[in-house]
C-alpha positions as CSV (number, residue, x, y, z in Angstrom):
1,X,32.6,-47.4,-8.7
2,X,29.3,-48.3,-9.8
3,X,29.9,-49.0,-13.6
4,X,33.1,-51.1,-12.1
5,X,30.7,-53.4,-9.9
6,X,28.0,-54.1,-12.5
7,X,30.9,-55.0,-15.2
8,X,30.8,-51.8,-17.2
9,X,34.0,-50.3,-15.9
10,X,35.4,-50.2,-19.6
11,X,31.9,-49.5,-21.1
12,X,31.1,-45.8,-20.0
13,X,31.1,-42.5,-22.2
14,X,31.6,-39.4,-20.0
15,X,30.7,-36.2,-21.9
16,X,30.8,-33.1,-20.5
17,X,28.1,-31.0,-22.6
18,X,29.0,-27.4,-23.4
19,X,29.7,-25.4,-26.0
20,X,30.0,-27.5,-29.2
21,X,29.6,-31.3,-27.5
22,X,26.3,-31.5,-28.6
23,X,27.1,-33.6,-31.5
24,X,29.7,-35.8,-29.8
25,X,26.4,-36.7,-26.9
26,X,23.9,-37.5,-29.8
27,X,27.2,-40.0,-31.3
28,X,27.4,-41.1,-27.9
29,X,23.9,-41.7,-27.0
30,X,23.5,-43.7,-30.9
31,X,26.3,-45.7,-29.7
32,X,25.3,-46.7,-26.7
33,X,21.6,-47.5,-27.3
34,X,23.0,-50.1,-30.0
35,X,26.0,-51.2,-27.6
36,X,24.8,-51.1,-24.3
37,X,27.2,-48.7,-23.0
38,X,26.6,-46.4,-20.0
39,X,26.4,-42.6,-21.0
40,X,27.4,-39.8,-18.7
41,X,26.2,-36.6,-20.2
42,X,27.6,-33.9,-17.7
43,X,26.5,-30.2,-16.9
44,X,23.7,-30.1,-18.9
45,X,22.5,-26.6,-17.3
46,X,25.1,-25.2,-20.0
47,X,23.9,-27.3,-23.0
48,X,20.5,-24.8,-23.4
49,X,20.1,-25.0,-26.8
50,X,21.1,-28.7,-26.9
51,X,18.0,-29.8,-24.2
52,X,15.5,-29.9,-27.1
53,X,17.8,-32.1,-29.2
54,X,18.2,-34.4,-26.1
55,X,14.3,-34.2,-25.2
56,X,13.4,-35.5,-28.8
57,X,16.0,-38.6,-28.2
58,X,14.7,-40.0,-25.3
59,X,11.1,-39.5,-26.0
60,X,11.6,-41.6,-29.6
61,X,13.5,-44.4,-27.4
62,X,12.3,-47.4,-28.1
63,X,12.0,-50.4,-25.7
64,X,12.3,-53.4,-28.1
65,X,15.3,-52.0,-30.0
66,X,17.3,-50.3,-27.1
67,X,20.1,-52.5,-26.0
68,X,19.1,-53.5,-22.3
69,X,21.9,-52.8,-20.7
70,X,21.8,-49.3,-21.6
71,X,21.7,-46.7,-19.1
72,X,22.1,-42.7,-19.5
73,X,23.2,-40.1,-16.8
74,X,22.8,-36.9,-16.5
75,X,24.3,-34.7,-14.3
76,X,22.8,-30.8,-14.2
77,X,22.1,-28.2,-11.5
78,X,18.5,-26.7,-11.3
79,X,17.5,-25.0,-14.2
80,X,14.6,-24.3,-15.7
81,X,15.5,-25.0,-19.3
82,X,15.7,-28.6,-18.2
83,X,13.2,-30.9,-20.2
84,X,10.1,-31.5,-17.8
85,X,9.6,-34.9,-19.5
86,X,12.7,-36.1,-19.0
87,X,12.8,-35.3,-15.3
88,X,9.1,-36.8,-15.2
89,X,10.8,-39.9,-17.0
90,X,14.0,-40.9,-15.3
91,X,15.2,-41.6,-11.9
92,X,16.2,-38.5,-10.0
93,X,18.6,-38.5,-7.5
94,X,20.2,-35.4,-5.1
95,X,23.0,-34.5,-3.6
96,X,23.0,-32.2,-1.4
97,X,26.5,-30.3,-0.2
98,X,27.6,-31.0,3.3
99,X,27.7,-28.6,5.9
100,X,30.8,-26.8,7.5
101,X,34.1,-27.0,6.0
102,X,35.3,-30.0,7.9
103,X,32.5,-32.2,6.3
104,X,33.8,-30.6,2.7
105,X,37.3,-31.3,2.9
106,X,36.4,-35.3,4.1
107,X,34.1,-35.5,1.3
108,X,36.3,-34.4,-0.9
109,X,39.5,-35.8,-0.1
């Protein structure tokens, strides 16, 4: 709903990172810093060994080349494997699950 109300409906990557998707995020991630496309990389708790790839990309970003309507998301539980300098870096946000079932089942459906 988001990408829809800022106009990027049609320009948003969704990648759900596991085994073997590293290379398809870094294509992504070159394609949308030239672009301007949104980037959704998903689950990244299961990308371990990909963290360190993904570390060294966002630390070599650079401001005056970056296409400014660029944005990346990232979507992981806790874990400690997590780049430090990326969460130091970027905007965190949190959701937290609701309680009791009833809340559940109207937040999901």
């Amino acid at each position: 709903k988001l990408a829809v109300s800022k106009g990027m409906g049609d320009a948003v990557s969704a990648i759900s990172l596991g085994q073997g998707q590293g290379p398809k995020a870094v294509t992504g991630i070159k394609g949308g810093t030239d672009t301007g496309a949104w980037v959704v990389l998903a689950n990244c708790h299961l990308a371990k060994s990909f963290m360190p790839v993904l570390e060294g990309m966002v630390e070599n970003f650079d401001p005056a080349t970056l296409n400014p309507r660029f944005r990346l998301w990232l979507t992981a539980m806790p874990d400690e494997s997590f780049p430090v300098s990326i969460l130091q870096n970027g905007i965190k946000m949190t959701v937290e699950p609701p309680k009791g079932l009833k809340s559940v089942m109207i937040r999901a459906y």
